[in-house]
N, C-alpha and C positions, 0 to 999 in steps of 0.2 A: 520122301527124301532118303538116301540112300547115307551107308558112315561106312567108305571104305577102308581099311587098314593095310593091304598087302599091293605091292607096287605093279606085279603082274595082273590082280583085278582091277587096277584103276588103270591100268594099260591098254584091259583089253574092254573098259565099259567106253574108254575115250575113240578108241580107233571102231569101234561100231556104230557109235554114232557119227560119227564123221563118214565112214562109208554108206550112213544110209542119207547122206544126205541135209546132216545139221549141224549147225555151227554152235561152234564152245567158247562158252564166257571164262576167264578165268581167273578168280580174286586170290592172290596169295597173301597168307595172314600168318602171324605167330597167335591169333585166337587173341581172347578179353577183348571181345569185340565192341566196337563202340559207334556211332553216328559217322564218323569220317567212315569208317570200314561200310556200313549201310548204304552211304552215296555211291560206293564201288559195285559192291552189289546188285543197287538198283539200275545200273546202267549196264552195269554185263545182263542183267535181265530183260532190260528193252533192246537191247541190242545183239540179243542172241536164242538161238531155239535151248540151248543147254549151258546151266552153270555150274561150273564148280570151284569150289570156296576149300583150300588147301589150309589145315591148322596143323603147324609144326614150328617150338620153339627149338630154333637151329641153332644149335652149341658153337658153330663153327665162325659165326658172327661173333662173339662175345669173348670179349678180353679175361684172363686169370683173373683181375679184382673187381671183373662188371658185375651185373645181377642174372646172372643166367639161374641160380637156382632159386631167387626170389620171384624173378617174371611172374606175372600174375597168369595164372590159368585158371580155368573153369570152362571144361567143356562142355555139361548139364545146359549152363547159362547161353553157352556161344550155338550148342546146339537147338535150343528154342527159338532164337533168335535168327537165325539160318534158314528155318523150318519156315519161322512167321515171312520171312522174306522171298520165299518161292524157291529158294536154293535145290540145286537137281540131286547133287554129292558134294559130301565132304571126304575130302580124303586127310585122314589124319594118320600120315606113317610113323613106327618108331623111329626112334633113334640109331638102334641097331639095323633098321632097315632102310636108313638113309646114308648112313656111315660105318656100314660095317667091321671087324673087325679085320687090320690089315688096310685102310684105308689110307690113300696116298694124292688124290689128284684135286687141283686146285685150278681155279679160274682165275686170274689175277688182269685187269684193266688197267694195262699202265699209264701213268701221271694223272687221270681222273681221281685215282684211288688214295693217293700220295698228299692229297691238299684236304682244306677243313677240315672235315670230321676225320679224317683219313691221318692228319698229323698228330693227331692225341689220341684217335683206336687204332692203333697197328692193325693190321690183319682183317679188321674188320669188313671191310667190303670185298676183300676175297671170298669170307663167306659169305655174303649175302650174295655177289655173281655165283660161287660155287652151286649153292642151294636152288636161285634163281634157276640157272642152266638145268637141273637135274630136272627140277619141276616142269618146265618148258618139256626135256623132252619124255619124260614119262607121259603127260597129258597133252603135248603139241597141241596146245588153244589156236584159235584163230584169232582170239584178242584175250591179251590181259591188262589191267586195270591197276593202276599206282597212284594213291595220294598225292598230293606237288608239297606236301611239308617235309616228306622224306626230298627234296628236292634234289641234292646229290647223287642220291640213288635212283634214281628217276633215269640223271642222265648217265649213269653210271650203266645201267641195263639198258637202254638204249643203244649205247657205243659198241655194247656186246654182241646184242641182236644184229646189229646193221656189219660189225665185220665178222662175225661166223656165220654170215647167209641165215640165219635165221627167220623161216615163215611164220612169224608171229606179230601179231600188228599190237604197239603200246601204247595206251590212252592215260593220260595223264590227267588228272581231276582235280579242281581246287580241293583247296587247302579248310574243311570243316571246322568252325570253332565254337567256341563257350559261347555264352552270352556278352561274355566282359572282353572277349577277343583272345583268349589261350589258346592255342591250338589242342584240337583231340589229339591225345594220344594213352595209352594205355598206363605209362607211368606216372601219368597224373595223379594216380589214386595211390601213389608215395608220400605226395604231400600232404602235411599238416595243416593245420588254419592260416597258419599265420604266413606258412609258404606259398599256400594255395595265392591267399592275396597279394606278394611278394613278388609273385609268377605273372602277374597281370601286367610288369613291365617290358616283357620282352612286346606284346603284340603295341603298347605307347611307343616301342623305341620304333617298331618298324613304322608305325605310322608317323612319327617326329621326321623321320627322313623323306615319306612322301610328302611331306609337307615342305619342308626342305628340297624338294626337288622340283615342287609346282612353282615355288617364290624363286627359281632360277638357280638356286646354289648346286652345282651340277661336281665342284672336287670332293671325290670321295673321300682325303683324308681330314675334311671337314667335317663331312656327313658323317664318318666315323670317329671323330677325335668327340664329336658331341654325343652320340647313343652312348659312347664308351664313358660319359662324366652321367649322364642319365640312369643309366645301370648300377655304376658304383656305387652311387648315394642309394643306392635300395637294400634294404638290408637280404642277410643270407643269398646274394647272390656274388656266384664268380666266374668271372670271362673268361670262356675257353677261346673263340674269336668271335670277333665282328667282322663282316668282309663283304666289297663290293668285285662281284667276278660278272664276266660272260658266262652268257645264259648256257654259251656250249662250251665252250673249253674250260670252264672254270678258273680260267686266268684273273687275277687281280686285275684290275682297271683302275685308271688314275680318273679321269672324267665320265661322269653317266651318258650315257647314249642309248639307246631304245631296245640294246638286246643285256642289261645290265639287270645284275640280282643281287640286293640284300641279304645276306646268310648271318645267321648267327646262333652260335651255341652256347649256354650261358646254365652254369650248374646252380639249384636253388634248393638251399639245403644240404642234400646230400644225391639230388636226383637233375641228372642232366637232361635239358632239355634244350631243343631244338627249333629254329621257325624261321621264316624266308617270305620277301614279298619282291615282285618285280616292279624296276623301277623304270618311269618312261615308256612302258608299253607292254596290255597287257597280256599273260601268259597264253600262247599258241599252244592249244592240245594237238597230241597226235598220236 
């Protein structure tokens, strides 16, 4: 396994292997890698002759009072682990080699970007398209690989690829959890004991609702007027939103219907988390 750092060597290991004839997996990560990131992994690896696994935590996502200089790293850890997974390269650019200095250009997805997570992170998913775009075409994969808990962002680089012609195909991957139903994700390991357990509600609220949608209760500001009384009795937890949208346009929906998604983001403690289940049918990868 290869640990590339410079943007013209992983330019030029990607378009050689492409010309000789092999197709590239490609799992983009900010690293503290965990079991949801290994499902990505292991599917760029059956599904491809070469992978590469990008570790870069992108400034350009993260708000003035988020945790960008807390993010958990460990690349020793991520690097073992990459290793044990058959991974081809890692490409871990700096900072300054990602956004040099004098840096000015921005990818911005409009009205995907502007709702959920989007109404309480400003700017947020500029950077994540920005970052996303750059990676794409530094390493032009033939496929790249995305978790469905980031689920916005899922269809947020979707919309990108399909209108800047972009040849890169996005597979979309359930959603990996705890044992008790949390979703992986790397700021897990913020919480305390008593949040950890605290946190166990967001994955009851999403199932309270498929449960609620099997026994026919199909308006959503029912389905959500109750997660939203279930949540608040939980201690250290506060609603950023609850919300039932289409699967593609992220629109608000008044009644559930088969291309309908549960989203929710819900601060516990002092660390935001995120999680999503589709309701009425279930999630088409592509």
């Amino acid at each position: 396994m290869k640990t590339i750092r410079d943007i013209g060597a992983m330019r030029r290991y990607a378009r050689r292997e492409q010309a000789s004839g092999k197709t590239l997996g490609f799992v983009p990560t900010m690293g503290y890698l965990h079991a949801g990131h290994d499902s990505l992994v292991k599917a760029a690896r059956r599904d491809n002759d070469r992978v590469v696994v990008s570790i870069f935590v992108n400034p350009a996502q993260f708000g003035p009072r988020e945790d960008f200089n807390r993010y958990p790293r460990d690349f020793k850890r991520d690097e073992t682990t990459l290793e044990a997974a058959g991974v081809d390269v890692i490409f871990y650019p700096s900072k300054a080699a990602m956004y040099p200095e004098g840096y000015a250009t921005y990818v911005t997805v409009d009205r995907l970007s502007d709702v959920m997570c989007g109404e309480s992170r400003h700017g947020h998913f500029r950077g994540v398209t920005t970052v996303v775009l750059k990676l794409f075409e530094i390493i032009r994969p033939d496929t790249a690989y995305f978790g469905c808990k980031d689920f916005q962002q899922t269809v947020i680089i979707k919309k990108m690829v399909k209108d800047l012609n972009m040849d890169v195909a996005v597979r979309v991957l359930p959603t990996v959890r705890e044992p008790d139903g949390l979703a992986m994700s790397s700021r897990n390991m913020y919480l305390n004991g008593h949040e950890r357990a605290d946190a166990r509600i967001l994955f009851k609220a999403l199932k309270k609702a498929e449960d609620m949608v099997k026994h026919n209760e199909r308006r959503s500001r029912s389905i959500i007027g109750q997660l939203k009384q279930v949540i608040g009795r939980t201690p250290n937890t506060v609603i950023d939103y609850v919300k039932i949208v289409d699967r593609d346009t992220l629109q608000d929906i008044a009644i559930v219907k088969d291309t309908a998604v549960l989203a929710l983001a819900v601060t516990v403690g002092k660390t935001r988390l995120i999680d999503n289940i589709v309701l009425g049918r279930k999630y088409v990868r592509s």
